[in-house]
N, C-alpha and C positions, 0 to 999 in steps of 0.2 A: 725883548723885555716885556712887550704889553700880553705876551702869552700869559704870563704870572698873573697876572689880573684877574685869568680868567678860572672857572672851576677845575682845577683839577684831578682824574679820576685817584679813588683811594688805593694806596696799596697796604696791606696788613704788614702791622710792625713785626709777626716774625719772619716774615720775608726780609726784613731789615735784619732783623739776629742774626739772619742767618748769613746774610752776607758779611757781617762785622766778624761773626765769629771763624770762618773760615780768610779771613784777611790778616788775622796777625794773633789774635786768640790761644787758635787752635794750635798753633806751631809751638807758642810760650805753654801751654800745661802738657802739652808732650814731652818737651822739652823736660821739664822741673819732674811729672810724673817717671818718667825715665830712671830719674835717679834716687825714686825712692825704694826702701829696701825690699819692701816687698809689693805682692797685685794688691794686697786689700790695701794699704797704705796710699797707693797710685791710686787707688780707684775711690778714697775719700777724699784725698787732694781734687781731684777733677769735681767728685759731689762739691766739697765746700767751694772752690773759684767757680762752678757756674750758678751756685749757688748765691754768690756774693755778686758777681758780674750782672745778675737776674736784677736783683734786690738794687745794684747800684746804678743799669738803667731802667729801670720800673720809677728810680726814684728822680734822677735827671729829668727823663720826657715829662715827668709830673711838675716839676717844677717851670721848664723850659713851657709845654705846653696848658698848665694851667692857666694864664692871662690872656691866652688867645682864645680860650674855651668860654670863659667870663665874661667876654667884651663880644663875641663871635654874634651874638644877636641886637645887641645894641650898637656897638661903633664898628661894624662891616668896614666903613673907609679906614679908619686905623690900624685893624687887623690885615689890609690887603697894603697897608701904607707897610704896614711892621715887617712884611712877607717881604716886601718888592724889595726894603732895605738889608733881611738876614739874606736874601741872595746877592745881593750888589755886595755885602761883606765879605759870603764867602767866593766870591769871583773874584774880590780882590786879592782875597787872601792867597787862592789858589794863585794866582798871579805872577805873585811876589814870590811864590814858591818856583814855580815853574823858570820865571824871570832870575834867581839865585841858581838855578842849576844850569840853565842855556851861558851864563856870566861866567860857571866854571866855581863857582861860590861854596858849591856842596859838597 
């Protein structure tokens, strides 16, 4: 847990896109493009949802990350207090995920 405390190295968020997008994305607009009538039709479907998916995480990380950008030179210990907590959150959460399927739940 005290690793989190510590700096660490950056990775660029379209290294993030990019993993998001081939994890469940990319199968859903294949998917619905598939069934349009025609390639130009398919091929504005794909324009607009990455288009819209852009715009709708460009606008998430803005919001998630704007108070920790604000505070980042000032309150150092709250921003490293707020990290230590969104991970213990999602550890839990994985958790309980994980804990619902080993149960037989899922």
């Amino acid at each position: 847990m005290w690793v989190v405390l510590q700096e660490a190295p950056y990775s660029p968020p379209p290294f993030w896109g990019v993993i998001h997008g081939l994890s469940g994305s990319a199968a859903l607009v294949l998917l619905a493009s598939s069934q349009m009538p025609s390639p130009l039709w398919a091929f504005l479907y794909v324009l607009v949802f990455g288009a819209g998916a852009l715009l709708g995480m460009f606008l998430m990380s803005l919001a998630v990350g704007a108070p920790f950008v604000l505070v980042a030179g000032r309150v150092r210990y709250l921003q490293r207090l707020a990290s230590v907590g969104v991970a213990l959150g999602s550890l839990a959460a994985a958790s309980a995920i994980v804990w619902d399927f080993l149960r037989g739940a899922a």
